[in-house]
C-alpha positions as CSV (number, residue, x, y, z in Angstrom):
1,X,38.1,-10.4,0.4
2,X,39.2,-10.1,4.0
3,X,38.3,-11.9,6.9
4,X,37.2,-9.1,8.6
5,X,34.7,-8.1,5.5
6,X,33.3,-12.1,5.7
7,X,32.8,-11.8,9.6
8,X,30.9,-8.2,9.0
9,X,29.2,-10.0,6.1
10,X,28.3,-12.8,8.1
11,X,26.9,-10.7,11.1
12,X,24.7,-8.8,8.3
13,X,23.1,-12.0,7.3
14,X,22.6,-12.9,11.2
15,X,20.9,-10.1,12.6
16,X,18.7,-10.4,8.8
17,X,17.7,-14.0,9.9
18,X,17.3,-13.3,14.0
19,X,14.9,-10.4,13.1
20,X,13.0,-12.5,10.2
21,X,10.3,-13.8,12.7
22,X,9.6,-10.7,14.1
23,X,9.4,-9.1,10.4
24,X,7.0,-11.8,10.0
25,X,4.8,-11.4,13.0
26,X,4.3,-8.0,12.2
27,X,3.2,-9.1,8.8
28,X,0.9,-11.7,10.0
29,X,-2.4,-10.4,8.5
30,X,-0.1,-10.4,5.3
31,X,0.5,-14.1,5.7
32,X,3.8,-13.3,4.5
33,X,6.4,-16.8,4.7
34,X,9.4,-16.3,6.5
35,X,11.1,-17.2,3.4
36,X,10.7,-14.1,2.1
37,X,11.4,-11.8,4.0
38,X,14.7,-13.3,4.2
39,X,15.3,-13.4,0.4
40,X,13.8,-9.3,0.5
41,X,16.4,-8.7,3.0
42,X,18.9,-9.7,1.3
43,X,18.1,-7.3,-1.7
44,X,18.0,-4.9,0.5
45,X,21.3,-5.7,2.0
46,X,22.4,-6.8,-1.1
47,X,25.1,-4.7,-3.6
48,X,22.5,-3.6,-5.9
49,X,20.7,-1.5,-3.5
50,X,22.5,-0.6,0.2
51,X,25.7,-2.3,-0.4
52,X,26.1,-3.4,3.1
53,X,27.2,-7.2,2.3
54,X,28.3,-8.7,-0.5
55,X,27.4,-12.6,-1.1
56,X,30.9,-13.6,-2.3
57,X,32.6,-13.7,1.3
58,X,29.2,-15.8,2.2
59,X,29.6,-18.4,-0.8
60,X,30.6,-21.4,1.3
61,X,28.2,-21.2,4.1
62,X,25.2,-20.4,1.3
63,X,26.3,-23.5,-0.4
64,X,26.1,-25.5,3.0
65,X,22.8,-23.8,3.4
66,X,22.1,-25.1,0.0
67,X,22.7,-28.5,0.8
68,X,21.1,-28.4,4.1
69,X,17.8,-27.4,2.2
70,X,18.4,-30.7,0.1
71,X,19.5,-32.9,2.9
72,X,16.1,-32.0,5.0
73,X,13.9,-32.6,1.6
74,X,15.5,-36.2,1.4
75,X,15.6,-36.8,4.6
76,X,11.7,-36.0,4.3
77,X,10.9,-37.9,1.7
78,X,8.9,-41.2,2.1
79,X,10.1,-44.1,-0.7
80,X,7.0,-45.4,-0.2
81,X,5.1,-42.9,-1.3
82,X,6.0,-43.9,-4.9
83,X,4.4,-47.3,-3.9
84,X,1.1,-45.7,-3.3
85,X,-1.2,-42.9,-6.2
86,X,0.4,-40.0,-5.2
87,X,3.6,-41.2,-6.5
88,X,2.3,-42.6,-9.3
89,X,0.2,-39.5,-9.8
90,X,3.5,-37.0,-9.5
91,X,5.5,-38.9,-11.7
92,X,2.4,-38.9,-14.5
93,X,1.7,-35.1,-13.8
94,X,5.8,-34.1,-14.2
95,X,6.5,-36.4,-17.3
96,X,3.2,-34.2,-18.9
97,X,5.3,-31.3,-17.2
98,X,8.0,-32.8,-19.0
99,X,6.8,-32.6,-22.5
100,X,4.8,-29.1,-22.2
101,X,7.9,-27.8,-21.3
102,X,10.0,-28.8,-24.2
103,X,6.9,-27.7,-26.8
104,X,7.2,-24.5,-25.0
105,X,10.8,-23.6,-24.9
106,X,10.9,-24.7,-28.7
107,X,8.4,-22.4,-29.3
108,X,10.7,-19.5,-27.1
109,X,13.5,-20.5,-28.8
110,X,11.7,-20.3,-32.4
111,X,10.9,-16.7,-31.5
112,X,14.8,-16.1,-31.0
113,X,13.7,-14.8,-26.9
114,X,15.9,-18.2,-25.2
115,X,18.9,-19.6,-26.5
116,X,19.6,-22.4,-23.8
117,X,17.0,-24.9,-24.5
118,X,18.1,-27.7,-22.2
119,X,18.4,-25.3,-18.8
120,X,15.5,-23.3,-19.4
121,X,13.3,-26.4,-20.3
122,X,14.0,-27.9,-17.0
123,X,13.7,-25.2,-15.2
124,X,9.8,-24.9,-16.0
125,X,9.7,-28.4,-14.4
126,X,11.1,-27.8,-11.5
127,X,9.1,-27.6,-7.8
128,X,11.2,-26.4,-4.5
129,X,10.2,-28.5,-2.1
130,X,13.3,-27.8,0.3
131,X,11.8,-24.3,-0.2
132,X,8.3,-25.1,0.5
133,X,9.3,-27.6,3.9
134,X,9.2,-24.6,6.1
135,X,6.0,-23.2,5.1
136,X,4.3,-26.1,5.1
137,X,5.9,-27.2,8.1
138,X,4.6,-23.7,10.0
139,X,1.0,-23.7,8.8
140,X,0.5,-27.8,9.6
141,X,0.0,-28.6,5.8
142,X,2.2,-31.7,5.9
143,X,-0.3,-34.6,7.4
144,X,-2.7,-36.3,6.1
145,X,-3.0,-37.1,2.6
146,X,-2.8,-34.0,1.0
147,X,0.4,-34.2,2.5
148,X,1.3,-36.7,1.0
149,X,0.4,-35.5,-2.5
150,X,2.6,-32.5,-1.7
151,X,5.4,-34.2,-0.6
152,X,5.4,-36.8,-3.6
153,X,4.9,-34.3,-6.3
154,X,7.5,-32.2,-4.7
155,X,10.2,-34.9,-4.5
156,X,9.5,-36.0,-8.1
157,X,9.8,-31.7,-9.2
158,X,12.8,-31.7,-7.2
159,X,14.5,-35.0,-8.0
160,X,14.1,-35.6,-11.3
161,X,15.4,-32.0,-12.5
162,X,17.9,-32.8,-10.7
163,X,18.8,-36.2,-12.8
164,X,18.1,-34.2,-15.8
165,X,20.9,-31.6,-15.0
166,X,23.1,-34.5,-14.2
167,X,22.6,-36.0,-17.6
168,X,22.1,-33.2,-20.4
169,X,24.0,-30.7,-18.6
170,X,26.9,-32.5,-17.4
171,X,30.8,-31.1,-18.2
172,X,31.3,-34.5,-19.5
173,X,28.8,-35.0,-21.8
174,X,25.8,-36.7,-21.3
175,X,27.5,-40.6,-21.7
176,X,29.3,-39.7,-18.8
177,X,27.0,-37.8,-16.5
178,X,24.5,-40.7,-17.0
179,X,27.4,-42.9,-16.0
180,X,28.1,-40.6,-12.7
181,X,24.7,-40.7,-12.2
182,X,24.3,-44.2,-11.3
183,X,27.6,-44.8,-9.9
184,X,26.7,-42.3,-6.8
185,X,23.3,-43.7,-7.1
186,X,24.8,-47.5,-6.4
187,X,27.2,-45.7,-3.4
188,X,24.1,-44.0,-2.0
189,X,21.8,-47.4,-2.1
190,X,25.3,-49.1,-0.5
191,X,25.0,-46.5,2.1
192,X,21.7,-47.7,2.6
193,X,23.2,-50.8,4.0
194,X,26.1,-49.5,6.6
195,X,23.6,-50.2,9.7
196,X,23.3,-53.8,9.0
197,X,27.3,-54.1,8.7
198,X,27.5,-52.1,12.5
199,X,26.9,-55.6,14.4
200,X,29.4,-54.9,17.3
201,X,27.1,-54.0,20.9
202,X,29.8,-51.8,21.7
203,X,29.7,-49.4,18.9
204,X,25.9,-49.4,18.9
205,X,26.2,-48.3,22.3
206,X,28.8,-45.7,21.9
207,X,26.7,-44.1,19.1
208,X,23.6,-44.3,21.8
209,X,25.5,-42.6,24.5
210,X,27.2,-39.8,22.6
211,X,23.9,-39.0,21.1
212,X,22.8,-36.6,23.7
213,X,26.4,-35.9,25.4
214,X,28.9,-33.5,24.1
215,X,30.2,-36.0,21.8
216,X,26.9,-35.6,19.9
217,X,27.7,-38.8,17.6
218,X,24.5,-38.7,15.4
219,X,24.8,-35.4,14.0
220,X,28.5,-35.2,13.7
221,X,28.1,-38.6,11.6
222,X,25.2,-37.0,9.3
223,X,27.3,-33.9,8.5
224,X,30.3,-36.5,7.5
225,X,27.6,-37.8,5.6
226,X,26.4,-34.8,4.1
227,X,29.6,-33.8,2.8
228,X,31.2,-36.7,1.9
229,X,28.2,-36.9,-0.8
230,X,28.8,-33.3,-1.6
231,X,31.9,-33.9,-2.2
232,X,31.6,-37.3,-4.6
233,X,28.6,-35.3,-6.7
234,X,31.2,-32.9,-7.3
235,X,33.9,-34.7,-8.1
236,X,31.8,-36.8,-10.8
237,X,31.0,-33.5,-12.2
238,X,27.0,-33.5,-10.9
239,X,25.5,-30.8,-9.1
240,X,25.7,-30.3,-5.3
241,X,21.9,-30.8,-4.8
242,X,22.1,-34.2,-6.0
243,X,24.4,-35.4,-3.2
244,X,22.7,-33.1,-0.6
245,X,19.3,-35.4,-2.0
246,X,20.8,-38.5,-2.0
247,X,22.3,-38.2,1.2
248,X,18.9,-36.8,3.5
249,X,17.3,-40.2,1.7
250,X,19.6,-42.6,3.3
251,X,19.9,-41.1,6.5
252,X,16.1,-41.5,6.9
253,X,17.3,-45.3,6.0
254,X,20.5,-45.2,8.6
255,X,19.5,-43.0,11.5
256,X,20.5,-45.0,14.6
257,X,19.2,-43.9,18.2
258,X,16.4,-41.1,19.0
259,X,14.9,-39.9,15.8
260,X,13.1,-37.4,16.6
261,X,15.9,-35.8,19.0
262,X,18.1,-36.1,15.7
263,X,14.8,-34.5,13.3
264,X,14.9,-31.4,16.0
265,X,19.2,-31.0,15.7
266,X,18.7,-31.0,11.6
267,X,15.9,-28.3,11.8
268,X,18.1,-26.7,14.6
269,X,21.2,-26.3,12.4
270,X,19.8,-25.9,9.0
271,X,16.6,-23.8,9.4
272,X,18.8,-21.8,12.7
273,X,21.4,-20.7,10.9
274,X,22.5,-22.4,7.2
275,X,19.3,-21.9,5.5
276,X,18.8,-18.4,6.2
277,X,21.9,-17.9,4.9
278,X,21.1,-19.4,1.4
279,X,17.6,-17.6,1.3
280,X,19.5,-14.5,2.0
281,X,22.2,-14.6,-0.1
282,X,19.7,-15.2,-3.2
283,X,18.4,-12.5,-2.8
284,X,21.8,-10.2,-2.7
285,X,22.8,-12.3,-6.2
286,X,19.5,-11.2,-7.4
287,X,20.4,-9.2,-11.0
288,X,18.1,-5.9,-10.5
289,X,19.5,-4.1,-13.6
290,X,19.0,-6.6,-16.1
291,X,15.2,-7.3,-14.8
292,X,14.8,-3.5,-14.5
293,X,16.0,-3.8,-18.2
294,X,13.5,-6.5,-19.8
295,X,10.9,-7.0,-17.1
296,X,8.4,-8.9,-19.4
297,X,10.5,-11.9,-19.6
298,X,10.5,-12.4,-15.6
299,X,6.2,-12.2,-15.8
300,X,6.5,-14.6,-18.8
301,X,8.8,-16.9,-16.8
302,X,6.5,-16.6,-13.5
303,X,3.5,-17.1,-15.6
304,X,5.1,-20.3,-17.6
305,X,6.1,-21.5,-13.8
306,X,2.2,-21.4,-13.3
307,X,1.4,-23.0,-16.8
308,X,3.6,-25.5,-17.1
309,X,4.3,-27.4,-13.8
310,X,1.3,-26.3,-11.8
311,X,-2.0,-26.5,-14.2
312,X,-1.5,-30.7,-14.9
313,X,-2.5,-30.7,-10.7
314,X,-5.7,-29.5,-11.4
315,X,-6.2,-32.7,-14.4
316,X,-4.5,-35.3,-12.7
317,X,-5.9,-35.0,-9.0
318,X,-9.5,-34.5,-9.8
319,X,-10.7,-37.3,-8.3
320,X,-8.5,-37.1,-5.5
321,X,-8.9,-33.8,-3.6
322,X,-11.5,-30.7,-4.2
323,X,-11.1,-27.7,-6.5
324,X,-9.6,-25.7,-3.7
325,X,-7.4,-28.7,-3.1
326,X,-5.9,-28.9,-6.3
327,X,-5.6,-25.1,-6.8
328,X,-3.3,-25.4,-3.7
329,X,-1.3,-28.0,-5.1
330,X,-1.0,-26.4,-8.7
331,X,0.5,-23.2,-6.7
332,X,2.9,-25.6,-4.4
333,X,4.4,-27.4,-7.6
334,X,4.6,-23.9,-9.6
335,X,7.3,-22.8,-6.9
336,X,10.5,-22.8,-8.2
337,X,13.9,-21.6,-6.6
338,X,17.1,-23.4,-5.6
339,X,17.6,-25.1,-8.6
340,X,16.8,-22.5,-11.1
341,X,20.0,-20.7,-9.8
342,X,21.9,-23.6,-10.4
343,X,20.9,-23.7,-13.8
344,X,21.8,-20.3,-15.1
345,X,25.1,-20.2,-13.5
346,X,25.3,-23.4,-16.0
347,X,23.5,-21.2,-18.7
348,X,26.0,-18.0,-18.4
349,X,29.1,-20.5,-17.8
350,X,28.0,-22.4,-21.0
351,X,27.7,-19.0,-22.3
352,X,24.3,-20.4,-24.1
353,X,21.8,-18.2,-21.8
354,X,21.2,-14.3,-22.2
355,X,22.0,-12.4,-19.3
356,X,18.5,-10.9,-19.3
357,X,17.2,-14.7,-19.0
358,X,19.3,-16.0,-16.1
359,X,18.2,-13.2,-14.3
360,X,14.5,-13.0,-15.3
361,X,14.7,-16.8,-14.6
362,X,15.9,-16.4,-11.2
363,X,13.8,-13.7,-10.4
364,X,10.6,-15.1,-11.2
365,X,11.5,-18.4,-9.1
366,X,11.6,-15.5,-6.7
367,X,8.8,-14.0,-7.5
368,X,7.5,-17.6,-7.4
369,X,8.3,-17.8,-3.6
370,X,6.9,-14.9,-2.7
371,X,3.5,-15.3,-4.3
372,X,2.6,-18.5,-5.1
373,X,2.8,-20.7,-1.7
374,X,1.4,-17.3,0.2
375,X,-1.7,-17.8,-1.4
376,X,-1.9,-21.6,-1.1
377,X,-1.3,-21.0,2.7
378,X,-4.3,-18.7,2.5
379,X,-6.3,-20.8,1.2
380,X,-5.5,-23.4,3.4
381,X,-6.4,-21.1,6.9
382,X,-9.6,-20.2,5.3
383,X,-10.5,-23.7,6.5
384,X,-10.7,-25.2,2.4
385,X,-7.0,-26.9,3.5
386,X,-8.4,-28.6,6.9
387,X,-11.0,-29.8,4.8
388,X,-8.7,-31.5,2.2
389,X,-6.4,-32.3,5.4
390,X,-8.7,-34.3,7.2
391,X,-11.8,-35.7,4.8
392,X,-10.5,-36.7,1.9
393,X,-8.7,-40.4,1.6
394,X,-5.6,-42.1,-0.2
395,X,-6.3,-44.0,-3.3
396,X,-3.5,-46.6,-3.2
């Protein structure tokens, strides 16, 4: 592909994410997230249907985008959440996840309708919470401690698949990706540990005076970081996201200087440019045909999304947050994206996963994003989310 075709692709997928919040606004009564509108425009943009851009020229700076959605979710995530009963709450609710999962892909794959067990089982467990930042973000759902049930059964949905691919799925065999697993696990925890080996004054204070100049230390230092973990996951043969994870959760450890000054540059870079450009480019990879072809297996995967990962919420956190509550939180968990696309490029690569279930498997995490955290967001401004918000309290 020529440059010129990538810099015309790229301009596409601009103007697509500068005129998303005005799509949006006019769609307010809709409560339609900007997420999708940016994923619709890029089936709209995409080859399937106009043919103006094609994703390949925009692989790179998706990818980037991809990390960038990972990088923000760790960088989110509290450790100590897992401390307190909503961690131990989302990691009881996935391992039930977890086990419904594998009954129901065995019963799939006893029908002869899946042939990839391991990527398809995971999949059902998954929960896209680098997906779901920005809408909860927009719509003030984060604080409080309904947030913090979010946010811990998010991470676990998000991390844990993660490990999962890492360890069934890896090229290596499992041995091997469980070995690579901890390995970048011990050089993440040793990253955790680089501020207390900075003890010279005078590189504290160059870090503190570049962080608002032109030399903009902080951020430059957090993209190193970024990529250098996107690079070791890689090279050990583990998927992208898990270094993009990894490295937003030490950062939060690491940050030196302003914070919050650093928290608005991320959201500046990410969800101004890098993001969009993922959300976008899903869409334009997003198989049409073969979901015009079998359509009933893209409802049974949306439905099974619902099933599986988001009905334990309504068991496990009845004596934590109201009916309405829980239904939000069983539709937040159900959401499913990033990762699912990860999985059936493994899938087709592997050559174990039909063609018609990559794509009905991608396109109901779609489908997912569209639906599912619209009508938790509705439910939330007709004033049952403030409630849950504001009155209910922590179990620890």
């Amino acid at each position: 592909m020529s440059l010129q075709q990538s810099l015309v692709d790229l301009f596409i997928v601009s103007m697509i994410a500068a005129l998303t919040p005005f799509v949006a606004g006019l769609l307010a009564r809709l409560r339609v997230p900007q997420v999708v509108v940016l994923i619709l425009g890029g089936v709209l943009v995409g080859p399937q249907v106009l043919g103006w851009a094609d994703p390949v020229g925009l692989e790179l700076v998706s990818n980037v985008g991809l990390g960038f959605l990972f990088l923000l979710a760790g960088y989110e995530l509290e450790l100590g959440l897992f401390r307190e009963r909503a961690g131990r709450l989302a990691l009881t609710s996935w391992l039930v996840t977890l086990v419904v999962a594998i009954g129901v892909t065995a019963a799939l794959a006893a029908a002869g309708l899946v042939h990839a067990f391991v990527p398809i089982a995971i999949g059902l467990t998954t929960t896209a919470l680098g997906t779901l930042l920005p809408v909860l973000r927009d719509n003030k759902m984060l604080g409080g401690p309904f947030g913090r049930f979010v946010m811990a059964a998010g991470a676990v949905g998000e991390f844990l698949p993660i490990v999962a691919v890492a360890v069934f799925l890896s090229t290596s065999g499992a041995f091997l990706g469980l070995l690579s697993l901890v390995v970048i696990g011990a050089l993440a925890l040793l990253l955790t540990l680089v501020p207390r080996l900075v003890r010279f004054q005078k590189i504290r204070g160059m870090l503190a005076e570049g962080e608002h100049g032109t030399s903009q230390t902080t951020l430059r230092w957090t993209m190193v970081l970024l990529f250098a973990l996107l690079v070791i996951a890689a090279d050990f043969g583990l998927d992208v996201v898990l270094g993009a994870f990894l490295a937003g959760v030490v950062l939060r450890r690491w940050t030196p200087g302003d914070v919050h000054t650093l928290e608005a540059k991320l959201d500046a870079v990410g969800y101004g440019f890098f993001i969009p450009v993922f959300f976008i480019t899903s869409g334009m990879t997003l198989d049409l045909h073969s979901i015009a072809e079998a359509p009933a297996r893209l409802v049974v995967f949306f439905v099974l999304f619902l099933v599986v990962r988001g009905l334990p919420a309504l068991l496990f956190y009845r004596r934590d947050l109201p009916l309405r509550g829980r239904v939000q939180l069983m539709l937040l968990t159900a959401t499913a994206l990033p990762l699912l696309v990860a999985l059936a490029k493994i899938g087709l690569d592997s050559g174990t996963m039909l063609p018609e279930n990559a794509a009905a498997l991608v396109g109901a995490g779609v489908l997912s994003v569209i639906v599912f955290p619209a009508i938790a967001v509705s439910l939330n401004r007709s004033g049952a989310g403030a409630l849950v918000t504001t009155t209910e309290h922590d179990r620890s």
